[in-house]
C-alpha positions in Angstrom: -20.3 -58.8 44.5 -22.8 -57.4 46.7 -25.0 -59.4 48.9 -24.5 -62.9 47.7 -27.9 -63.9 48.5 -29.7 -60.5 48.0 -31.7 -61.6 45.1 -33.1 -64.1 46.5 -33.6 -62.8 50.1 -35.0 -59.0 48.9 -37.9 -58.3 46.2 -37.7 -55.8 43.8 -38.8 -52.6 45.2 -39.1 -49.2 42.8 -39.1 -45.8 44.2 -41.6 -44.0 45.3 -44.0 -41.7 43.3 -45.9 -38.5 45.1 -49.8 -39.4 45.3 -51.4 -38.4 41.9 -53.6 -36.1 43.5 -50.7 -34.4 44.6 -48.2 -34.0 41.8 -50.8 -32.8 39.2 -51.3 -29.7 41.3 -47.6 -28.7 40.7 -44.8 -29.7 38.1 -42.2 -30.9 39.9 -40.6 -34.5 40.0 -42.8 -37.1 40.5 -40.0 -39.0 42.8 -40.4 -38.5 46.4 -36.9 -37.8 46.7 -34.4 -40.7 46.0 -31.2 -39.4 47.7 -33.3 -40.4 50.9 -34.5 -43.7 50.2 -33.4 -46.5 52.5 -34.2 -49.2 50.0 -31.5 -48.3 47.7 -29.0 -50.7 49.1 -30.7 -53.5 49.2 -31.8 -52.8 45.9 -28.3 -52.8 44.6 -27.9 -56.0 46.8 -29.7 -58.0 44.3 -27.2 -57.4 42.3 -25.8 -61.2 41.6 -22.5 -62.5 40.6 -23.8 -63.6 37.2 -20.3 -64.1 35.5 -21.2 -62.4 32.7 -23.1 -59.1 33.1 -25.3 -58.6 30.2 -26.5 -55.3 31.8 -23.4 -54.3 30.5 -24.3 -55.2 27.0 -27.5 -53.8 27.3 -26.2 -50.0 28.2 -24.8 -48.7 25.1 -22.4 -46.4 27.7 -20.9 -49.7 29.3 -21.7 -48.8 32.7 -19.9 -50.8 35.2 -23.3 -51.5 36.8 -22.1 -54.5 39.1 -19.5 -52.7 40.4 -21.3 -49.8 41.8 -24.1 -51.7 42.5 -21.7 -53.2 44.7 -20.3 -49.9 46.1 -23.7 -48.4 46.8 -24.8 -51.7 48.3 -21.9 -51.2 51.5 -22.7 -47.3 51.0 -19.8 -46.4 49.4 -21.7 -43.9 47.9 -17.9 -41.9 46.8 -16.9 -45.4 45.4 -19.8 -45.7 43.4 -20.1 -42.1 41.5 -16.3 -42.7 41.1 -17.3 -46.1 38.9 -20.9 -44.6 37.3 -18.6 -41.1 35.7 -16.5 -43.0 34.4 -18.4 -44.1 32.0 -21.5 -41.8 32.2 -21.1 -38.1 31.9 -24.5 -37.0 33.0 -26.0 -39.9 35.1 -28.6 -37.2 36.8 -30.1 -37.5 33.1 -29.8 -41.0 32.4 -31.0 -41.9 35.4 -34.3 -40.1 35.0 -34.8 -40.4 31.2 -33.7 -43.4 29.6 -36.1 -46.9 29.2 -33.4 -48.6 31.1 -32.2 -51.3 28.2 -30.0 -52.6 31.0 -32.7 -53.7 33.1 -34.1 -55.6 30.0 -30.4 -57.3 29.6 -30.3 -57.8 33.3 -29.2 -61.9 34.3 -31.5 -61.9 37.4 -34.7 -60.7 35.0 -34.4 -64.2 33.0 -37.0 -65.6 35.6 -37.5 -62.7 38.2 -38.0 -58.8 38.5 -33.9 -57.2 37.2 -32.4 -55.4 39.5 -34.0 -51.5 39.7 -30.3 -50.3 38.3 -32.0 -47.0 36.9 -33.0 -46.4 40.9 -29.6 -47.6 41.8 -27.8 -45.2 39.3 -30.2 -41.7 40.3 -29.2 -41.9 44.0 -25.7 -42.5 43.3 -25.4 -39.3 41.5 -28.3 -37.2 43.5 -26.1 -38.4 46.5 -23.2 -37.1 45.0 -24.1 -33.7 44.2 -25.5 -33.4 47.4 -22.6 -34.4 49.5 -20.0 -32.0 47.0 -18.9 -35.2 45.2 -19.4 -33.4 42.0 -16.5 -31.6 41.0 -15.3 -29.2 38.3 -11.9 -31.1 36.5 -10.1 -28.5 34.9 -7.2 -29.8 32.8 -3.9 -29.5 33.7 -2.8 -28.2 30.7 -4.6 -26.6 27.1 -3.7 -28.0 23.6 -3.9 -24.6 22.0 -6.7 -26.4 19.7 -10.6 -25.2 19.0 -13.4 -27.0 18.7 -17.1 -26.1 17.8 -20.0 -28.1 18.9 -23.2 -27.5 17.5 -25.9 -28.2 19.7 -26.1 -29.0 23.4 -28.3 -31.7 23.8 -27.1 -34.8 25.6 -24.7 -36.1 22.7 -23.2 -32.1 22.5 -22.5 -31.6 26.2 -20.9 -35.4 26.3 -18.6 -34.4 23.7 -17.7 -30.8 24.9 -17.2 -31.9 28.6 -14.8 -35.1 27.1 -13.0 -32.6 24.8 -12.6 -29.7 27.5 -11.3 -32.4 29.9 -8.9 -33.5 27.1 -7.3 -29.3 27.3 -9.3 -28.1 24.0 -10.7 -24.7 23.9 -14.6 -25.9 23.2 -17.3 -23.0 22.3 -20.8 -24.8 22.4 -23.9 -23.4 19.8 -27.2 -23.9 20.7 -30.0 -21.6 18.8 -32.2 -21.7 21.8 -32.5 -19.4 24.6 -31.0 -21.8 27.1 -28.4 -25.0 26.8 -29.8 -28.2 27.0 -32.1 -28.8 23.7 -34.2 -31.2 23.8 -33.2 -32.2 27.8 -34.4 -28.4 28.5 -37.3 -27.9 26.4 -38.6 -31.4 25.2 -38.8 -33.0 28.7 -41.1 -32.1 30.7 -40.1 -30.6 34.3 -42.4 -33.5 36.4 -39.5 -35.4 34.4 -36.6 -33.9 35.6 -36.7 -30.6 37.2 -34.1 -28.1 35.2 -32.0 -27.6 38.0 -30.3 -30.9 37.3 -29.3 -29.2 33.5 -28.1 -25.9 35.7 -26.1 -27.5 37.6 -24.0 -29.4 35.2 -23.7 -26.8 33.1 -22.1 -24.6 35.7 -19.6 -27.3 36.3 -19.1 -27.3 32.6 -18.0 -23.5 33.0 -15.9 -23.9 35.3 -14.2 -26.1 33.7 -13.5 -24.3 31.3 -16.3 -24.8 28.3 -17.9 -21.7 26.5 -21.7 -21.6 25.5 -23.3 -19.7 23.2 -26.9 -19.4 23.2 -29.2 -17.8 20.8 -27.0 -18.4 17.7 -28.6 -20.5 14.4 -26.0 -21.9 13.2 -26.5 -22.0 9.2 -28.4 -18.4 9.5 -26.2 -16.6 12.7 -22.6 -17.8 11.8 -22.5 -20.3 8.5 -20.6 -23.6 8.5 -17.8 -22.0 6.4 -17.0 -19.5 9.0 -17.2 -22.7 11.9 -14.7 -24.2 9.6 -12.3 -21.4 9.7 -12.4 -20.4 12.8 -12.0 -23.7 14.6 -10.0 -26.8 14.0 -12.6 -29.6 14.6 -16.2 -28.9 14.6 -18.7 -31.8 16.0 -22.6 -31.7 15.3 -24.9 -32.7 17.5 -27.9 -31.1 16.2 -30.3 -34.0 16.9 -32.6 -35.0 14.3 -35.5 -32.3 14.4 -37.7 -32.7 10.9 -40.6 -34.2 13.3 -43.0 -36.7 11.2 -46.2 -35.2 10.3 -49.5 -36.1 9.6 -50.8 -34.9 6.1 -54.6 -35.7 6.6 -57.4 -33.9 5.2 -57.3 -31.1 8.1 -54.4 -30.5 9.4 -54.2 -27.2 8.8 -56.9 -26.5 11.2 -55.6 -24.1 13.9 -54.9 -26.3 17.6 -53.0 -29.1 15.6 -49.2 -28.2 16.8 -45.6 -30.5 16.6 -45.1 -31.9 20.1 -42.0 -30.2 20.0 -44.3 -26.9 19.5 -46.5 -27.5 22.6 -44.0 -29.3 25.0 -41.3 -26.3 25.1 -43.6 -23.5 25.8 -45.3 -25.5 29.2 -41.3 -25.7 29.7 -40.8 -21.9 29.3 -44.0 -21.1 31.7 -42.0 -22.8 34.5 -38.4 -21.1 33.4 -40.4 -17.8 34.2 -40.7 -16.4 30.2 -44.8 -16.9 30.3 -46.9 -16.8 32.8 -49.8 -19.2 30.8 -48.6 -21.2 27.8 -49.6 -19.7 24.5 -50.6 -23.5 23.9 -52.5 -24.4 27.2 -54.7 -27.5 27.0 -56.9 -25.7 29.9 -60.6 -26.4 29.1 -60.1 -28.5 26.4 -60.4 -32.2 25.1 -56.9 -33.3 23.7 -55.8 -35.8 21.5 -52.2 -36.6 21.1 -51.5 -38.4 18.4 -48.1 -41.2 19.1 -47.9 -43.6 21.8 -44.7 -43.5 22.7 -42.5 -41.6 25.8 -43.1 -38.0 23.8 -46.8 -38.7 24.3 -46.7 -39.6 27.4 -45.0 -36.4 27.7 -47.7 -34.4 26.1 -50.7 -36.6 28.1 -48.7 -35.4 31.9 -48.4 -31.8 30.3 -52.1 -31.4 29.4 -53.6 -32.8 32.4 -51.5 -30.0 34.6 -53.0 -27.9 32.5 -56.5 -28.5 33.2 -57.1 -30.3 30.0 -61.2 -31.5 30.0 -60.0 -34.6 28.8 -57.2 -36.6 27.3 -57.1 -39.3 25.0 -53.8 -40.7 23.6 -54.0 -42.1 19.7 -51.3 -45.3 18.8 -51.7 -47.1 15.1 -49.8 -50.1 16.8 -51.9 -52.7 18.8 -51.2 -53.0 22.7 -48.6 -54.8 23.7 -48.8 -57.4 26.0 -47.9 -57.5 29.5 -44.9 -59.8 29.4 -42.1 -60.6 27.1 -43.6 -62.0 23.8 -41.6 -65.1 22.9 -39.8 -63.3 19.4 -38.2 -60.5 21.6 -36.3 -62.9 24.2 -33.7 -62.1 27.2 -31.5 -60.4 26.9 -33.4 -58.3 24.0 -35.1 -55.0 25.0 -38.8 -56.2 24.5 -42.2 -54.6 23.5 -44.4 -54.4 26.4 -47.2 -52.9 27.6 -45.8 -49.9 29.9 -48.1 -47.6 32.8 -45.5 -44.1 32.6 -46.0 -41.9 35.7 -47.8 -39.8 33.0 -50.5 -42.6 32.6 -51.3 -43.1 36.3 -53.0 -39.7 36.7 -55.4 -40.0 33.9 -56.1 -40.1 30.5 -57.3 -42.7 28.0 -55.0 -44.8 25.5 -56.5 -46.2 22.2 -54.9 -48.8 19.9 -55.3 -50.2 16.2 -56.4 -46.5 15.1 -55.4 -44.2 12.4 -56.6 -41.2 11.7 -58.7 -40.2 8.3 -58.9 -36.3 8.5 -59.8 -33.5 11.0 -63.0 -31.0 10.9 -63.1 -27.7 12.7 -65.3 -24.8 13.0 -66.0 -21.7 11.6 -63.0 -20.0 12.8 -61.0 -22.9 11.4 -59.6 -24.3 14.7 -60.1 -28.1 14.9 -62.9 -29.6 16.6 -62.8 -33.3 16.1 -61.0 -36.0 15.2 -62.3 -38.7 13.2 -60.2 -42.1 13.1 -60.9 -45.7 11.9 -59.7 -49.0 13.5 -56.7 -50.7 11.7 -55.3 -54.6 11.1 -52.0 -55.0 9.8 -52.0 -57.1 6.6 -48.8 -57.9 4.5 -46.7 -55.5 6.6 -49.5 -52.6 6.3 -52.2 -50.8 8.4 -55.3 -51.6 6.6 -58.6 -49.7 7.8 -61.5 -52.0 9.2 -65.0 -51.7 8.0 -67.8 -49.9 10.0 -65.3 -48.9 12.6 -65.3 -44.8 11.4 -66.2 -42.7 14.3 -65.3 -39.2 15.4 -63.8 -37.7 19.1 -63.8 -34.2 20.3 -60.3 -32.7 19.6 -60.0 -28.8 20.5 -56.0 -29.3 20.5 -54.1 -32.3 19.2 -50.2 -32.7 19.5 -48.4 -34.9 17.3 -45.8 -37.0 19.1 -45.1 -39.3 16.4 -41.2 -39.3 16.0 -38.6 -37.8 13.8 -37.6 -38.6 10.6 -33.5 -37.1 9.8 -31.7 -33.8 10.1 -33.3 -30.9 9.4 -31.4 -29.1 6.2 -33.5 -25.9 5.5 -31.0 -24.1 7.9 -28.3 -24.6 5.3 -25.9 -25.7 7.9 -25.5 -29.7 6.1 -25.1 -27.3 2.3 -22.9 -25.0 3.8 -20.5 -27.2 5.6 -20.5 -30.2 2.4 -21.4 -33.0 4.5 -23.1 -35.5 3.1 -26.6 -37.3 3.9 -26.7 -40.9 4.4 -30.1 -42.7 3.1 -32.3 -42.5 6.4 -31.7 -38.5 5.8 -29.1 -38.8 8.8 -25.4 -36.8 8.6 -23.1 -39.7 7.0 -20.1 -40.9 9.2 -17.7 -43.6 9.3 -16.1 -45.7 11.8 -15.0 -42.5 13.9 -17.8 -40.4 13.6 -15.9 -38.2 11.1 -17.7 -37.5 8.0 -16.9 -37.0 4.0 -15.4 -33.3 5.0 -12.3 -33.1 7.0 -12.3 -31.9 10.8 -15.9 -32.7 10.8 -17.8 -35.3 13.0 -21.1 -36.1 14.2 -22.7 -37.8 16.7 -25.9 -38.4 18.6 -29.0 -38.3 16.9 -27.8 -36.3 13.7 -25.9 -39.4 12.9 -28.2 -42.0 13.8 -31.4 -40.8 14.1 -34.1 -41.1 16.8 -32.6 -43.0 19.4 -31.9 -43.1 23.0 -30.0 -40.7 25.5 -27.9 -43.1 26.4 -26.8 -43.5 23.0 -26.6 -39.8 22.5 -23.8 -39.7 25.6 -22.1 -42.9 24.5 -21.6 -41.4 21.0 -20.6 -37.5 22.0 -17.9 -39.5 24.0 -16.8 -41.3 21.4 -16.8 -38.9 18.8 -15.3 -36.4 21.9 -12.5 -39.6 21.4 -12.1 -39.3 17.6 -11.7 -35.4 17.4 -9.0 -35.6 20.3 -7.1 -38.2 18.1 -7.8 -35.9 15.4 -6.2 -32.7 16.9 -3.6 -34.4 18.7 -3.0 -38.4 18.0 -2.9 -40.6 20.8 -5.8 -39.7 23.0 -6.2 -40.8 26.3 -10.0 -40.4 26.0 -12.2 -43.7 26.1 -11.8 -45.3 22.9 -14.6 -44.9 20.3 -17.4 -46.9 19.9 -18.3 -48.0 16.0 -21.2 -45.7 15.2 -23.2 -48.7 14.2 -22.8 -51.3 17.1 -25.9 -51.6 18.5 -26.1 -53.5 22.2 -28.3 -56.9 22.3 -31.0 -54.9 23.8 -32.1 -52.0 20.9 
């Protein structure tokens, strides 16, 4: 273990964030850099020799958190990246994006602060790439097989860097400009600057994967043709029919998808725009969702110069600590200050919206919305509450609902839907056609990047049985096995 006393000897410390005043004036990182932080060790020094790590059950990859908590703790910082890739492809991602379930499951966070294991895991890999600890692994040997991936979001790279590694000849489709999806156009760069996606991707090459950009797949190259060509194909197309909001109103010009207004504030900073063609400047925003894609959209339009922003959830505010029905080692409800929220903004709870008006040009102008109570399992409007905000742009950040079919790629390949609107699988990620898998968010629907990696690794496991039988890939994870903290 690490230091045996640590946890009770050294408070939970979190890493720093760049003065608000500051980081709204640019769009980088909001970290002051973590690869510098002397606080990391002793962080990971809390670490305690709990005898059963739950953290473990709580990160749907299985990191082997004590272990390289341990590692990092003596600064064995080679050690620890050694223990943290091998189970975690892209920890540069995880480590910035995902809610950190782990911490939730964490032994020490029954009656303390967890150990900061999302800090922990950052440096380990920021450390790593900066001291050339980051390596291309180009197999030894190629199978002679071919496998197409469709879509290079986090569960698509996992699977083509596993099945490259594994000495298949991998061609990665992504109908976007640049690889990444939603890492490289849905999160915002004060999130995590794209140089982290560049990077990996170049090691990717080298390795020995092939990327295609700019190719639908369903429109550019049908699923018949994939089939042909290649003797496995994996989708990882994420699950991209975004919920709308059919209200009187919404087809007022300024209402947009998040997923319409975050990528283009993403392609001003890859150098395609010089303003976005949806720019909040000037005007009062409402984004519509209160979850980590709003928070997204509230950090974009205040470095925009939005006049205001007010964010819109229909669910009540949580409460600041662990409500008793969601108890350790569950990943519980609570109320949660993003880096987003600390540099302005309003939030509003209990509200649902009735219908938009605009003006005479038919772009939106306000809002109007109504407080809710939930009765019998539904929202129900309260009485004498109607009122109406200004609202020159709203995004919708409200979630996603299955697979989006109008491409024709589910038709054309003969996969079947299961009845969330997801790609059916079964126990290996394969689906009702043969050669075919799918993973990540196609398969199960919204969910976490963590579970996107964990599942393009294990489906990257099933294909290689597949093609090959005895793979000496990490064995597969059941597509429905869901950790204690969801």
């Amino acid at each position: 273990m690490a230091d045996p006393k640590g946890f009770l000897t050294t408070p939970k410390q979190l890493a720093e964030r760049r003065p608000v005043d500051v980081r709204l004036r640019d769009w980088n990182e909001v970290y002051v850099e973590r690869s510098l932080l002397p606080i990391i060790s002793k962080q990971a020094g809390r670490c305690m020799d709990c005898g059963i790590p739950f953290c473990h059950n709580g990160c749907p990859l299985g990191n082997l958190i004590p272990e390289w908590n341990d590692l990092a703790y003596r600064d064995d910082w080679a050690g620890a990246i050694e223990r943290l890739h091998a189970t975690n492809n892209f920890p540069e991602f995880t480590g910035r994006l995902c809610p950190a379930p782990c911490e939730s499951a964490c032994v020490l966070g029954i009656n303390q602060d967890p150990v900061t294991i999302k800090n922990v895991e950052v440096t380990i890999i920021d450390k790593a790439w900066d001291n050339g600890g980051v390596r291309p692994q180009v197999p030894e040997r190629l199978s002679g097989k071919t496998v197409a991936v469709v879509g290079s979001g986090p569960a698509g790279l996992a699977a083509a860097q596993q099945l490259t590694r594994a000495g298949h000849t991998v061609v990665v489709y992504e109908r976007a400009d640049r690889i990444g999806g939603l890492l490289r156009y849905g999160i915002p760069e004060f999130k995590m600057e794209k140089r982290h996606i560049n990077r990996r991707i170049e090691q990717m090459r080298a390795e020995g994967t092939r990327f295609r950009t700019g190719v639908h797949v369903g429109e550019d190259i049908t699923g018949q043709q994939l089939r042909e060509r290649f003797d496995a194909v994996v989708v990882a197309a994420g699950a991209t029919t975004a919920r709308d909001l059919p209200v009187p109103g919404r087809e007022l010009g300024g209402i947009h998808q998040a997923m319409e207004y975050l990528p283009l504030a993403n392609k001003v900073q890859e150098g395609d725009y010089v303003d976005s063609p949806i720019s909040a400047k000037g005007k009062h925003v409402i984004v519509i969702g209160g979850g980590d894609t709003g928070a997204d959209c509230l950090g974009t339009a205040l470095r925009q110069g939005a006049a205001s922003v007010t964010q819109l959830e229909i669910m009540p505010r949580p409460g600041d600590d662990r409500p008793a029905h969601q108890p350790w080692p569950t990943m519980p409800m609570v109320y949660k200050v993003t880096s987003a929220h600390e540099e302005g903004g309003d939030r509003v709870y209990s509200v649902s919206t009735t219908h938009f008006t605009g003006d005479e040009d038919g772009n939106v102008q306000e809002l109007h919305l109504v407080d809710v109570e939930s009765k019998d399992g539904r929202f129900e409007p309260v009485p004498g509450t109607e009122r109406s905000i200004p609202a020159q742009l709203v995004t919708l950040a409200m979630g996603f609902t299955g697979t989006d079919v109008r491409n024709g790629l589910v038709e054309q390949l003969g996969v079947e839907l299961d009845a969330r609107g997801n790609i059916a699988r079964d126990g290996k990620f394969a689906t009702n056609v043969d050669g075919v898998y799918v993973c990540g968010d196609a398969g199960r629907g919204q969910s976490l990047i963590v579970w996107a990696i964990a599942e393009g690794r294990s489906a990257a496991a099933a294909v290689d049985a597949y093609l090959g039988g005895k793979t000496p890939l990490p064995a597969p994870i059941h597509p429905t096995d869901r950790p204690l903290a969801v």
